[in-house]
Every structure is written in C-alpha cells, then in structure tokens.
C-alpha positions in Angstrom: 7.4 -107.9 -150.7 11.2 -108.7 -149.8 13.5 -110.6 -152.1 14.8 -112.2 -148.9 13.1 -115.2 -146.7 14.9 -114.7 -143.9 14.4 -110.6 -143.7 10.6 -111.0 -145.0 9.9 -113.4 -142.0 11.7 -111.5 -139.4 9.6 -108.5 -140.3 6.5 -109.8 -140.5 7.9 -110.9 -136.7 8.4 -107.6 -136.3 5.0 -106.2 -136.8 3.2 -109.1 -135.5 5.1 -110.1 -132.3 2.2 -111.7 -130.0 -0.1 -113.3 -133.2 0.9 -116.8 -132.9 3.0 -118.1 -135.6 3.1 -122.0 -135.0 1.2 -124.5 -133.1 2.7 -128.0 -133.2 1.7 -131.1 -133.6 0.5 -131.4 -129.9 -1.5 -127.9 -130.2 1.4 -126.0 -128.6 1.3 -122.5 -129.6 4.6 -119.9 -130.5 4.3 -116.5 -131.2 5.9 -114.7 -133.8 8.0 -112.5 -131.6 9.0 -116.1 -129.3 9.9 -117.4 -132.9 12.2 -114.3 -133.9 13.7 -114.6 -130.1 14.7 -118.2 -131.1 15.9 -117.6 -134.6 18.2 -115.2 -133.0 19.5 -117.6 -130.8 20.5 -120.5 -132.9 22.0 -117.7 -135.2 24.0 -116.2 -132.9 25.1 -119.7 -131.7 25.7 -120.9 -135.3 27.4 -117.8 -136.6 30.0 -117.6 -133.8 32.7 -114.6 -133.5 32.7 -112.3 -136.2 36.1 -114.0 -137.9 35.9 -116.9 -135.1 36.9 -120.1 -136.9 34.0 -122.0 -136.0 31.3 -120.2 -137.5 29.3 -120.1 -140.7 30.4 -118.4 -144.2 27.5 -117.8 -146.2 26.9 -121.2 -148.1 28.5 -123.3 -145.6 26.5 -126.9 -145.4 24.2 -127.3 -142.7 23.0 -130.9 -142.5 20.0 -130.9 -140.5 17.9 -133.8 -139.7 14.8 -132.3 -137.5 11.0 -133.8 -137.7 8.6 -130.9 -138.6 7.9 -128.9 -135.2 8.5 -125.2 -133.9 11.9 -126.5 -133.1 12.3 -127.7 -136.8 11.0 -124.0 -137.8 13.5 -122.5 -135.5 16.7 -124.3 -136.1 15.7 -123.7 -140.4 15.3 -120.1 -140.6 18.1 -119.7 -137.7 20.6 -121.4 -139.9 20.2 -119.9 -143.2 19.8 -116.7 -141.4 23.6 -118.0 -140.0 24.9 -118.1 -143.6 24.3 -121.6 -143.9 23.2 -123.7 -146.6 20.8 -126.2 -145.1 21.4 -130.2 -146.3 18.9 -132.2 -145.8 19.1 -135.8 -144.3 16.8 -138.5 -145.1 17.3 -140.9 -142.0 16.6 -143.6 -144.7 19.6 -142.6 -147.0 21.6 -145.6 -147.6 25.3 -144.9 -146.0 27.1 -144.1 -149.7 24.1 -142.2 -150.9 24.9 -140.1 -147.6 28.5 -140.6 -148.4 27.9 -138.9 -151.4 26.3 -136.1 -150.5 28.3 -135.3 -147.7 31.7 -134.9 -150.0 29.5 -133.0 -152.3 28.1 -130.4 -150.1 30.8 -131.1 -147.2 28.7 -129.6 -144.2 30.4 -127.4 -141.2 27.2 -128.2 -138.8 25.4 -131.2 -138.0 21.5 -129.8 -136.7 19.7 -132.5 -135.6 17.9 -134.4 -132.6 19.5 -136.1 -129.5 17.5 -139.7 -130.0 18.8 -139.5 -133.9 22.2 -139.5 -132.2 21.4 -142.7 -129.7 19.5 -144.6 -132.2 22.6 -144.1 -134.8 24.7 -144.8 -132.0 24.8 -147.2 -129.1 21.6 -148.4 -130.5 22.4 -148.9 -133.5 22.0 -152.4 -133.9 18.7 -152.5 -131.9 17.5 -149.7 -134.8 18.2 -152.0 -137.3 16.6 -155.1 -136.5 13.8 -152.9 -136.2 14.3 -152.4 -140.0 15.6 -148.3 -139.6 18.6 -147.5 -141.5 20.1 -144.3 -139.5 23.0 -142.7 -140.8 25.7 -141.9 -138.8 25.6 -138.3 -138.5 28.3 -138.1 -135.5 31.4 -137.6 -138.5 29.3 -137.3 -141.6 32.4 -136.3 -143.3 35.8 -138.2 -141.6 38.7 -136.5 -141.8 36.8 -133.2 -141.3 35.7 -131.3 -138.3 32.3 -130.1 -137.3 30.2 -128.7 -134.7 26.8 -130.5 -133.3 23.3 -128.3 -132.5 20.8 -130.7 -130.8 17.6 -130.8 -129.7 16.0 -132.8 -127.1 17.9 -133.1 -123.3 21.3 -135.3 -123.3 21.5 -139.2 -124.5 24.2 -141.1 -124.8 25.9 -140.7 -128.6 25.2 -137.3 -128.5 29.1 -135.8 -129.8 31.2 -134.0 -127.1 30.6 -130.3 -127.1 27.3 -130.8 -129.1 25.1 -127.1 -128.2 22.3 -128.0 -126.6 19.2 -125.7 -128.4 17.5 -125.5 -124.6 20.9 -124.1 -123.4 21.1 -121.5 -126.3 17.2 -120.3 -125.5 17.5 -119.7 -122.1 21.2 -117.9 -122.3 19.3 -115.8 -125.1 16.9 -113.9 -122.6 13.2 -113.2 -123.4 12.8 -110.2 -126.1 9.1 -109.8 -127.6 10.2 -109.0 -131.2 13.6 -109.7 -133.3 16.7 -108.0 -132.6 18.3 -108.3 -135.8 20.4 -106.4 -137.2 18.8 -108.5 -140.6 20.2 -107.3 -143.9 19.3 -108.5 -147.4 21.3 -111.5 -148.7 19.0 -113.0 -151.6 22.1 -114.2 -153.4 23.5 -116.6 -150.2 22.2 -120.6 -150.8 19.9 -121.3 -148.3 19.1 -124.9 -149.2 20.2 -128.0 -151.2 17.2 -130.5 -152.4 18.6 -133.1 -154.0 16.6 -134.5 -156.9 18.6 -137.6 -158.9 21.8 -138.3 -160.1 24.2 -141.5 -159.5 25.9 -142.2 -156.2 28.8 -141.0 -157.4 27.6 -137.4 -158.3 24.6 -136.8 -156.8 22.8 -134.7 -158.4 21.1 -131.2 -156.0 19.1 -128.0 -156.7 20.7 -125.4 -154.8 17.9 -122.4 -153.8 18.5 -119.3 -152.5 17.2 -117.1 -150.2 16.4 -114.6 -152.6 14.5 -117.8 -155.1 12.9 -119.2 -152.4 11.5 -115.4 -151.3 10.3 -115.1 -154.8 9.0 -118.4 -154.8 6.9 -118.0 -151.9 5.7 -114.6 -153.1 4.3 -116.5 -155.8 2.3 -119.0 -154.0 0.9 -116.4 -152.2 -0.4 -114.3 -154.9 -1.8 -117.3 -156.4 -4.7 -117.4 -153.0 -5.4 -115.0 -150.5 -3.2 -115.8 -147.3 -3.1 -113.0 -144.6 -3.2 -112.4 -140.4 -6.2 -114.5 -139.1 -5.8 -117.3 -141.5 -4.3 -120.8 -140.4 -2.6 -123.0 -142.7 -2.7 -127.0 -141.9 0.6 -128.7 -143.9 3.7 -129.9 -142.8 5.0 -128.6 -146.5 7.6 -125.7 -146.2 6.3 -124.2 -149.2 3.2 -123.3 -147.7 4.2 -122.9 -143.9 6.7 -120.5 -144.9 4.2 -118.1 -146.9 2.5 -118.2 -143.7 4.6 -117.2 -141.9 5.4 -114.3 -144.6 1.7 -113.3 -144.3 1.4 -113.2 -140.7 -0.7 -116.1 -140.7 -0.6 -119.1 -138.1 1.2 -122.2 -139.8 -0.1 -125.7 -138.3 1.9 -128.6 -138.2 -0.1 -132.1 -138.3 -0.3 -134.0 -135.3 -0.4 -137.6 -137.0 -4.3 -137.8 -136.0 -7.4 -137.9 -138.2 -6.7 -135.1 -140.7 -10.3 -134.2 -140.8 -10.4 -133.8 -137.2 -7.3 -131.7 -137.0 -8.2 -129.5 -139.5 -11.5 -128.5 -137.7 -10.1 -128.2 -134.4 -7.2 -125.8 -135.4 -9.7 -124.0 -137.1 -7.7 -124.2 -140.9 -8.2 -122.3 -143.4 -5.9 -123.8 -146.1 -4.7 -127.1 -146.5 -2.4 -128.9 -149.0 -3.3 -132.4 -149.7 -1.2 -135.0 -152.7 -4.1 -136.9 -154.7 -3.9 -140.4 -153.7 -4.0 -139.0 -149.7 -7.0 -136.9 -150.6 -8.7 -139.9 -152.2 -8.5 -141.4 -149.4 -9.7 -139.1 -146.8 -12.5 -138.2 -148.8 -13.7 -141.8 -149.0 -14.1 -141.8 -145.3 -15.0 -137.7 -145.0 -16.9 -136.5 -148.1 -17.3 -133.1 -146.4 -14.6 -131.1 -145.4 -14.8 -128.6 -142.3 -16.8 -125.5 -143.4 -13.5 -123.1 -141.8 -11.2 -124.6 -145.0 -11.8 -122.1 -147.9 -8.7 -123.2 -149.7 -7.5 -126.9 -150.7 -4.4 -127.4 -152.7 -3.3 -130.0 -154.7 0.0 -131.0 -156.0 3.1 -133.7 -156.6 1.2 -135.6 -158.8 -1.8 -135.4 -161.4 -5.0 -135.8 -160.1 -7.5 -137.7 -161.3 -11.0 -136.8 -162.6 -13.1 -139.2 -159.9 -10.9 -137.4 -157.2 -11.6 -133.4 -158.1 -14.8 -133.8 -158.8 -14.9 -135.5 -154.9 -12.6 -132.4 -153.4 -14.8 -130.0 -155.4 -18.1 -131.5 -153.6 -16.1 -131.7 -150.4 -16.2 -128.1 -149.8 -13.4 -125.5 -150.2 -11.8 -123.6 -153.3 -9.6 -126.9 -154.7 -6.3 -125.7 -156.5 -3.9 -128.0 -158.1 -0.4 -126.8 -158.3 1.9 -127.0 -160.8 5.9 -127.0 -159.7 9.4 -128.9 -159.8 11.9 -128.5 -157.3 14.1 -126.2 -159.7 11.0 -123.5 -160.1 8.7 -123.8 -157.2 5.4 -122.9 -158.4 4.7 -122.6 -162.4 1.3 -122.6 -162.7 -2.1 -123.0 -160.9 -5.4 -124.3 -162.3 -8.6 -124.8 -160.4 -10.1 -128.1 -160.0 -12.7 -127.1 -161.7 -11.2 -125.1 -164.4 -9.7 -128.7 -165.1 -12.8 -131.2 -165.5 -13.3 -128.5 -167.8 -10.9 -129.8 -170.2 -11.7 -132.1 -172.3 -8.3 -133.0 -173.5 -4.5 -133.6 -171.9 -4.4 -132.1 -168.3 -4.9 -128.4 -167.4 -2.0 -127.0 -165.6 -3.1 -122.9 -166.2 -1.6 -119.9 -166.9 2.0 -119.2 -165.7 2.2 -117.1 -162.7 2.9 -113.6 -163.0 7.0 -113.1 -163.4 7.0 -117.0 -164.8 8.6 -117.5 -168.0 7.9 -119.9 -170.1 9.3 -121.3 -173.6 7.9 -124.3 -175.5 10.8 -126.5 -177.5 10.0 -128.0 -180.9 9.4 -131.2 -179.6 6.8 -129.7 -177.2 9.0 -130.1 -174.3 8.2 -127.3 -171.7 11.2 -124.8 -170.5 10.9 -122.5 -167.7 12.3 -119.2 -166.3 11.8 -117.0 -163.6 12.9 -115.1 -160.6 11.9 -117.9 -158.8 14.2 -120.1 -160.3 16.9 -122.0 -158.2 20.0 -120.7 -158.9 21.7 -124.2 -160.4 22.5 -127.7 -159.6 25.3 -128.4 -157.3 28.6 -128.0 -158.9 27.5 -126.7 -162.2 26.8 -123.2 -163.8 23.8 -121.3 -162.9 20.3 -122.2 -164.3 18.8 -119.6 -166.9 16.1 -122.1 -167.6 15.2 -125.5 -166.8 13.8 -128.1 -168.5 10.9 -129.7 -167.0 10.7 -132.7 -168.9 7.3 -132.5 -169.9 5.5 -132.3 -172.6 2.7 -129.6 -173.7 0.6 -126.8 -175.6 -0.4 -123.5 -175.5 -4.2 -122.8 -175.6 -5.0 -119.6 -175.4 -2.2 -118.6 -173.1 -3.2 -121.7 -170.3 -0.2 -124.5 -170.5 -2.3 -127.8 -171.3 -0.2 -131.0 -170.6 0.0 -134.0 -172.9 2.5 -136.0 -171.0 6.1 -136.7 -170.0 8.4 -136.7 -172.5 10.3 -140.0 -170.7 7.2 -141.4 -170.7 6.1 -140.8 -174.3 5.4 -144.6 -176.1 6.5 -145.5 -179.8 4.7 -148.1 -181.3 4.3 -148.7 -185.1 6.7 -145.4 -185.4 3.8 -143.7 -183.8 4.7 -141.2 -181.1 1.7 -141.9 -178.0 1.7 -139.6 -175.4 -0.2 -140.9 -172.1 -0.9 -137.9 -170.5 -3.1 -136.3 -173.5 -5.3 -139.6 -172.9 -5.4 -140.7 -169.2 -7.7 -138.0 -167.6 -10.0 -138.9 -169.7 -10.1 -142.3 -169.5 -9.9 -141.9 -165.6 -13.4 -140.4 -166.1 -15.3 -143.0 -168.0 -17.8 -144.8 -165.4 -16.3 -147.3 -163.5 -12.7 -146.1 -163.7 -10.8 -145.0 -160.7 -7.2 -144.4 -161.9 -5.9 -145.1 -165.0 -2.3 -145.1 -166.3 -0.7 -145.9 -170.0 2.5 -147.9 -170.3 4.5 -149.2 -173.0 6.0 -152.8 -172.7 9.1 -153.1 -175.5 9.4 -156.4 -177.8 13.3 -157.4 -177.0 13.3 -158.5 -180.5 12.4 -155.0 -182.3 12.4 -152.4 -179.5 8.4 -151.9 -180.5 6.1 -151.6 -177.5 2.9 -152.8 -176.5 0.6 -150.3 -175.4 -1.3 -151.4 -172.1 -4.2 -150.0 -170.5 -3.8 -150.7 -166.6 -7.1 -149.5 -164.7 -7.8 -149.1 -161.5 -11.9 -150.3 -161.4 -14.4 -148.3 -158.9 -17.9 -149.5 -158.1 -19.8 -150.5 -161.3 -16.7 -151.1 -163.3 -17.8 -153.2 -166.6 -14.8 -154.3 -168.8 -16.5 -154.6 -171.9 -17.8 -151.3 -171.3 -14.3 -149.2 -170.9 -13.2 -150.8 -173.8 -15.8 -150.1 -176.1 -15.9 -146.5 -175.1 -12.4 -146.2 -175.4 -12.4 -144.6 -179.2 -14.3 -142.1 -177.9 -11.9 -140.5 -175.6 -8.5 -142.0 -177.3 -7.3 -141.3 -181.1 -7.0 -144.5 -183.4 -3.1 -144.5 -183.1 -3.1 -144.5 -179.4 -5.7 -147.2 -178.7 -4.1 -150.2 -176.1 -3.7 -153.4 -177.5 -5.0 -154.9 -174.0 -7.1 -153.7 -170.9 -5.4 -154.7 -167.3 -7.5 -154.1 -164.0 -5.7 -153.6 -160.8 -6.3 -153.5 -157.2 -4.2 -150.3 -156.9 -1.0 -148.8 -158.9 2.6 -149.2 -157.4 3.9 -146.0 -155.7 7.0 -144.0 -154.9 8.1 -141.6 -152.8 6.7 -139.4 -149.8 4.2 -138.3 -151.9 3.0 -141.3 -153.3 3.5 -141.0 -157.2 3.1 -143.3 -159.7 6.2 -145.3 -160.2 5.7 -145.7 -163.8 9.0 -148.6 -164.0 7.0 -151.0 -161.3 3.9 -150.6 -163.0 5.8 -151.9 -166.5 7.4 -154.8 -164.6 4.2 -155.7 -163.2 2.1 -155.8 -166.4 5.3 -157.7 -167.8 4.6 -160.4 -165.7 1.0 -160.8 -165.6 1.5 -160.6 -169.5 
C-alpha cells in the first residue's frame, strides 16, 4: 500500500494500463494508462522548468474550479502531482469569503473551465440576474501574478496566455502507461478543505498526500474494492480508492440514479440519508450488480436503514470529519441493533481514539490531516461529539453543541432521537432546545416528521418508553420536512430552532 496518492494511483496505472479507469457522466470511457498520459501532461505543464519561475513549489495554491468529469480527475491528480496544493472554489462563494481565502492560501494557478471564465466575465451581469454568484477567478489575488489552465475550447474572458488542457494533451503524445519519474512526497499538501471560521480568518484543513493515501487505504480495508468492480459516486473519497484498486470509478450523469447504477453495471455506491430516502421511495429495490451501499454526512434514520437493508446490497454507514477521513464503520444492520444512542462501530485499524471527561470524542491517526491553515500541526482533533465505549464499538449520544440544559439537566439529543425516529408513524425526528430570554433555561421540543399512520397521541404516550424522565419534551411539533444545509443535506439544527420559535 503506498503512503503516497499520487505514486499509489500512478502504479496501479502502471499495472493496469488498458482496464478503464473512468467513464463520465455521458458514458465515455478512459483507461488507466490514457489517465496516467494526461496526468503527465498537466504536470509537466504546471511544474514548468526545473528552477523556471513559473512553476509549482510543493504547497503552492492551486485554485481549481472543475465540475466532476475525467477532465476534473486529470487536472486533480496532475496538480498535486505538480507540487501544488489544490484550493477549492465554490462558484457560490460570496466575493469576501473568496477574498478571504485567496490571501490565506494565495494560489500561483487558476485550474478551471473556459464558460466559468465567460459567465464571470462578459456575462457577468446576464449570470446574475439568473441568480449565479460567480467569482471572479481572472485576478483571484490583485496585485499578484498567476498562470491560467482551462478546459473547454476558447471564449471570450478567458485570461491572455491561459494553457489550453486540449493543447497540452495533444503536444504530450500518446504513451500507454505513465512515464513518471514518480517519487514519494507524503509530506507535500495536496489539498485545502475549508470547514468554518469568520471571513476574516477562514478557517481550512490542509491534507496531505501522504493523509489522504492513508485515508483512502482505510476506506478500502473497510469493503472489498478491487479490478472488475465499478464504483458509482461523484465523492473523491471513494473515486480515488478506486482508482487505487484498479477499479472503474463512475461519475453520475444527472439521470435517474437507479437507472445509472444498473446500466454501468455498479458495484458500490455512496448515497447521504435524506437522498437515499428518497430514491428508495420511488425504487425499493436496488440493482442486483450493487453489493455495497454506503452511507455518510449525516445520521441516518431508523425508517431509512431498515428501507436500504430491504433494498438489496451490504448498507455501510460511515463515520468521518474532514480532519480524519474515515473513523469508524458500522453496518446498517449492526445499527437497528442498538437500542440506544447511535452506533458508529469500532475504530478502523491504525485509528486512535481518546474519550475526554466530558465524553467528548478525540481522534488520531495516520490519517489525520496534518493541521488547519496557518496553525501548528494536528496531533488530535476534536470531533465535537459526544460518546461511549461499549465493548470496544464507539456509541454516539450526541453533539456536544447541541447538548440541551434544562432544569440544570444535561439532555443529550442524539442518545434519544433514533429511537424515537422508529416508533410507528415517525419519519424523522430531531430534539431542540428553545432558551427562556429571561433565565437562559430551554424548552425542550420534539419536532417530528409524521409517515403514513402517524397518531399524535400515540408518539407521545410511548415516548417514556424510549426517553429517560429528565429528557422527556415539554411539546410535540409535526412537520412537513426539517430545514437543510449544505450539499449534503444536513440538518440545520439553528433553522429548525427559529422555526419552532415561531410557531411557538
């Protein structure tokens, strides 16, 4: 196993030059020795003259703002393998939330695509009456220089001596496998994620290519991935252990996922809760090639495992945080199981862990990112939740922002709300606390999200059963659906207060 992403990939290119690495989202198909010929060309592009002034030192900023596609793979793994440190842009950011990062991570190369560049251009004021906020990614940084890498042909906005990726491809010839040389450089940054923070110091977790290898190793230990197998997820935590394995990684097409995932033949899949719920309302059975399903960014409720279990495949729920990507991994099944707080599972192999007096859980790990931006490196991090120990599986209780004082009683929502979520009648359910101005003491509110058969009286009165005395809400409030966040849909916890505020 290699202790670097870039060097693991390029060998598994290596040994598996015309097994086909990526098919698009229109079905196109690359192989892994056309991928490696690419990856060499935008690193050879990007890392200029040995000394030259223009090229990449390791942990140089990259920003790069490319939709998910083989060109997206490409560009990635062609960067970092460049010395660069890729930046993500949100075409959403606000301009001094980009601002912001930009001084912070102050990027040499701008990767991204030729319509991004018109849109945030000339038409910019056409993009935003159509209600799209594009950065300007021309001078990210004024008063410093850098260089442009675009896909897509020429459109006006595109900067003057921008490299054209189609250019840099077919100056780069047509070898069947790598031609490296590729040597070992776990320590060099490979990507920024930022995570919080204020506009004024933005707050990112810097990976490496040596956390992110480990990373991935972990995920693939945790189900079997190898040659033959397809992977259906536009998530670079699983594409990329793909593409470790040898396996194909699928990127979505936008259609019917159902559809897609039986015509590309998947076998694993990666699905957030409230999406699966809602595929498997209109497609209780999954295609019989899927043998793996796996679940993560947010708790899943009860009503929707016991759905993906029936659906089919193995269903895995995946516990990780953008410092320490994965933790732990418990089996949908394994879960229901549990009959109190949430079942996260045992920590991966290599995974430390360290549980806090308070209960707060701390993790460690080769895995782990090597520190925010700007600050000493990370031994541990603090996950900012809240759990136990049983028999060495880590059981979750809840958040430690979200934990709920009322009566000088300490009330935990997540030791109580998969349990509630499975009483009959009960799609979702989420616990709040709403503070008195006067003394700072806070209602507890039940907000429910009713399924067919739902009987009010009926959740309440079984509510003792499932809840301890202390914890019990002083109201009941049914809802058509919970207020999200996000890309991947979480529960936004603060909107859900403010709308239970009102209707109180």
């Amino acid at each position: 196993m290699s202790d670097d992403i870039i060097t693991g990939i390029m060998a598994t290119a290596g040994r598996e030059p015309g097994r086909v690495a990526v098919v698009d989202g229109r079905g196109r198909k690359v192989t892994y020795g056309e991928l490696a010929r690419r990856v060499d060309a935008v690193r050879d592009a990007m890392a200029g003259r040995p000394g030259a002034a223009d090229g990449l030192r390791p942990g140089d900023g990259v920003l790069f703002a490319v939709r998910p596609g083989v060109d997206a793979v490409a560009l990635a793994l062609g960067a970092v393998a460049a010395g660069g440190m890729l930046v993500l842009a949100d075409p959403g950011l606000a301009p001094e939330v980009l601002a912001a990062r930009m001084a912070a991570t102050r990027p040499r190369w701008v990767v991204t695509e030729s319509l991004l560049h018109l849109l945030s251009g000339p038409l910019r004021g056409l993009a935003r009456r159509r209600g799209l906020l594009l950065p300007d990614l021309r001078d990210p940084l004024p008063g410093q220089a850098v260089r442009h890498l675009h896909t897509g042909p020429w459109l006006p906005g595109v900067p003057r001596g921008a490299v054209r990726l189609s250019r840099i491809l077919r100056s780069s010839g047509s070898g069947p496998a790598p031609r490296g040389p590729y040597t070992t450089h776990g320590d060099q940054p490979a990507a920024v994620i930022f995570t919080s923070g204020t506009t004024a110091r933005p707050r990112g977790v810097v990976h490496t290519r040596g956390s992110l290898a480990a990373g991935l190793a972990l995920f693939r230990g945790a189900f079997p991935l190898g040659p033959g197998d397809v992977v259906h997820t536009d998530q670079l935590m699983l594409g990329l252990p793909a593409l470790l394995a040898g396996a194909t990684w699928s990127l979505p097409g936008g259609g019917d996922l159902t559809a897609e995932l039986a015509a590309r033949g998947a076998t694993h899949t990666f699905a957030v809760p409230v999406h699966l719920d809602r595929l498997l309302r209109r497609t209780p059975r999954l295609p019989e090639t899927l043998r793996h399903l796996l679940l993560g960014s947010a708790p899943a409720p009860p009503a929707v495992l016991r759905r993906a279990v029936e659906a089919g495949p193995e269903v895995l729920s995946v516990y990780a945080m953008t410092e320490a990507l994965p933790i732990a991994v418990a089996s949908a099944r394994e879960k229901l199981a549990q009959a109190e707080g949430d079942l996260l599972g045992a920590p991966l192999p290599g995974v430390g862990i360290r549980v806090a007096e308070d209960g707060e859980l701390f993790v460690s790990g080769p895995h782990l990112a090597r520190g925010y931006l700007g600050e000493d490196p990370l031994r541990e991090v603090a996950t900012g939740d809240l759990v136990r120990l049983e028999e060495g599986r880590i059981v979750l209780l809840g958040r430690k922002k979200d934990m709920i004082l009322r009566s000088g009683v300490n009330i935990y929502p997540g030791l109580y709300e998969p349990a509630v979520a499975a009483l009959p009648g009960v799609a979702e359910a989420a616990i709040v606390g709403l503070a008195d101005p006067e003394t700072g003491d806070e209602e507890v509110v039940l907000a429910v999200v009713p399924a067919d058969g739902y009987d009010g009286d009926a959740v309440w009165k079984a509510l003792p059963a499932v809840m301890d005395a202390g914890a019990l809400p002083d109201r009941v409030e049914p809802l058509g659906s919970f207020p999200r966040s996000g890309r991947a849909d979480k529960l936004d916890r603060a909107a859900l207060r403010s709308l239970l505020t009102r209707r109180a």
